[in-house]
C-alpha positions in Angstrom: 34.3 -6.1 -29.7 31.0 -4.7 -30.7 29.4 -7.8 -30.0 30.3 -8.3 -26.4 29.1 -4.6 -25.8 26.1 -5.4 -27.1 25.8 -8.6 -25.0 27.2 -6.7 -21.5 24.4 -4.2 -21.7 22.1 -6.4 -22.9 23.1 -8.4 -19.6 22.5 -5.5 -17.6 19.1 -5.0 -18.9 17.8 -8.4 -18.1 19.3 -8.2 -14.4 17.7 -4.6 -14.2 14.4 -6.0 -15.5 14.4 -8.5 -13.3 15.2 -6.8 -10.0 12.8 -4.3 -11.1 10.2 -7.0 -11.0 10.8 -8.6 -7.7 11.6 -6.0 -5.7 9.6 -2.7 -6.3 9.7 1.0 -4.2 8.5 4.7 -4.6 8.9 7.4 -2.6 6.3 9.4 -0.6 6.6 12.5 0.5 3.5 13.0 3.4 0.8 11.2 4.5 -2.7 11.6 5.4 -3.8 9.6 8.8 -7.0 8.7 9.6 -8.4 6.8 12.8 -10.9 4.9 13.9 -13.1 6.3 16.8 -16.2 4.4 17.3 -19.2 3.2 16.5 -21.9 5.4 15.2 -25.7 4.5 14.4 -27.1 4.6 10.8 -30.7 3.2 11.2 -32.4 0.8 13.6 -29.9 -1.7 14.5 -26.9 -0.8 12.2 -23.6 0.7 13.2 -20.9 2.3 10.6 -17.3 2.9 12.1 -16.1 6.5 12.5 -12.9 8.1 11.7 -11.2 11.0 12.8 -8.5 12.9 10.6 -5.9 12.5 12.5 -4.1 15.3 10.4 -1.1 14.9 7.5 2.5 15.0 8.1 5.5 15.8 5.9 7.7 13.1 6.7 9.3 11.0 4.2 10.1 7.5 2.7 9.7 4.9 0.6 7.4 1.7 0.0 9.1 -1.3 -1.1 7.4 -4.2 -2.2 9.2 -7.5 -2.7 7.9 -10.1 -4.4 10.5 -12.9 -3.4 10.8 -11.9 -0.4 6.9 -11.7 0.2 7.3 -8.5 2.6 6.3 -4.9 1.7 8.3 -2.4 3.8 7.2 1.2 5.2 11.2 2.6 5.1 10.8 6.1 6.7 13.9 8.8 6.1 14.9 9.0 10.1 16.2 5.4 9.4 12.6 3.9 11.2 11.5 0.7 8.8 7.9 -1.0 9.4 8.3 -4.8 7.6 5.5 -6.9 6.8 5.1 -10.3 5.5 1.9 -10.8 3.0 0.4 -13.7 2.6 -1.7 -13.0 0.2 -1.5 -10.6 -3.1 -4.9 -9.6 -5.0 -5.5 -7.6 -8.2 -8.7 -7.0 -9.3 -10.4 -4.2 -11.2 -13.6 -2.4 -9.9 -15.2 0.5 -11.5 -15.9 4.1 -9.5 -18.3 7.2 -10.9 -15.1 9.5 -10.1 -12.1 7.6 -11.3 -14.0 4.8 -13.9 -11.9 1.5 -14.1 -9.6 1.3 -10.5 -7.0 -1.4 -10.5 -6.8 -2.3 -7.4 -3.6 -4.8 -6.1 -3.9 -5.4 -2.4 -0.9 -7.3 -0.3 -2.8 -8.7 3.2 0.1 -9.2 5.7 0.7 -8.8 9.2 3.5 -6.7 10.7 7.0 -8.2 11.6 7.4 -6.9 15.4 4.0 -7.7 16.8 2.1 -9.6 14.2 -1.3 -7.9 14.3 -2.8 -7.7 10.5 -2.4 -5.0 7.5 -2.8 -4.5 4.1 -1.2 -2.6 1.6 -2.9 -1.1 -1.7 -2.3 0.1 -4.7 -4.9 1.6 -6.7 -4.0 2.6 -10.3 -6.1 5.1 -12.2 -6.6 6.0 -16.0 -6.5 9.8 -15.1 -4.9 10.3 -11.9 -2.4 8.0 -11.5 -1.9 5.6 -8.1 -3.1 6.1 -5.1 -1.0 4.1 -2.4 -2.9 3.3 1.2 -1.8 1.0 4.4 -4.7 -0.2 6.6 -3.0 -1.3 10.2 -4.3 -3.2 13.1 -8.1 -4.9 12.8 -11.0 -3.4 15.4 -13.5 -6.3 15.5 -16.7 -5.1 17.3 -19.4 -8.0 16.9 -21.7 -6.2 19.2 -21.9 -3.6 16.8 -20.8 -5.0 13.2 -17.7 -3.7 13.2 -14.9 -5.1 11.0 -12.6 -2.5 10.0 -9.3 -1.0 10.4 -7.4 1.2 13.4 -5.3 3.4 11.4 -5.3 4.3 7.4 -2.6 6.1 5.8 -2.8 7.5 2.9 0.9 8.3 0.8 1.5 11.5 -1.1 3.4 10.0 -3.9 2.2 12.6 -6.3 -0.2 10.1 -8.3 3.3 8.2 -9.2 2.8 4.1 -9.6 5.0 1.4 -8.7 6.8 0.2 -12.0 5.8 -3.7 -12.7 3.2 -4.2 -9.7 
């Protein structure tokens, strides 16, 4: 008898490990918005793009990334879900003056309904926990070297990191 309690939760570990692998979310409560305005000249013949704080909000949700499935998933409380499909997942380490060593693990993806580009990222700090950002919809402006993003949102998940990402 003892045995097959040991092997049932043992059982239930591995299929809770697993799911927690493939298919990861946190909650957010806020977000920070920022987006782009224009153009703005730096020096001679070189342009940086300009953002406007678009102001913070309060409402809430989750981000769910799943590995099998590929997607990450912007699942707002009000029922309102944004699905992306990445094709591409990168983790790489870079080092900052504030933060020191930044793991960064970024899923490039475009949106389900309209297919335009984004990119989710995770960066995990040492001292502050993660920081979790979505970059939406590219602005391309060869005239003046731009290459950046329309909208950038930045989650108030309270420093919290997804578990096995």
């Amino acid at each position: 008898m003892k045995l097959k309690i040991i092997l049932i939760g043992a059982f239930f570990t591995l299929i809770t490990t697993t799911n927690g692998q493939t298919k990861n979310q946190i909650q957010f409560i806020g977000f920070v918005m920022k987006e782009y305005q224009h153009p703005i000249l730096v020096s001679g013949d070189k342009y940086k793009p300009h953002f406007e704080n678009m102001g913070e909000s309060m409402e809430q949700g989750r981000i769910i990334v799943n590995e099998d499935a590929k997607t990450f998933i912007i699942k707002w409380h009000n029922g309102e879900e944004w699905v992306s499909k990445y094709s591409k997942k990168e983790t790489k380490t870079e080092h900052t003056d504030f933060y020191g060593d930044v793991e960064k693990t970024t899923y490039l993806g475009k949106w389900k309904d309209d297919n335009t580009d984004c990119m989710l990222i995770i960066a995990k700090t040492k001292t502050s926990g993660c920081f979790t950002t979505l970059d939406s919809k590219k602005v391309v402006d060869t005239d003046f070297g731009i290459d950046t993003w329309k909208k950038v949102f930045t989650f108030g998940t309270s420093g919290k990191c997804f578990e096995s990402l």
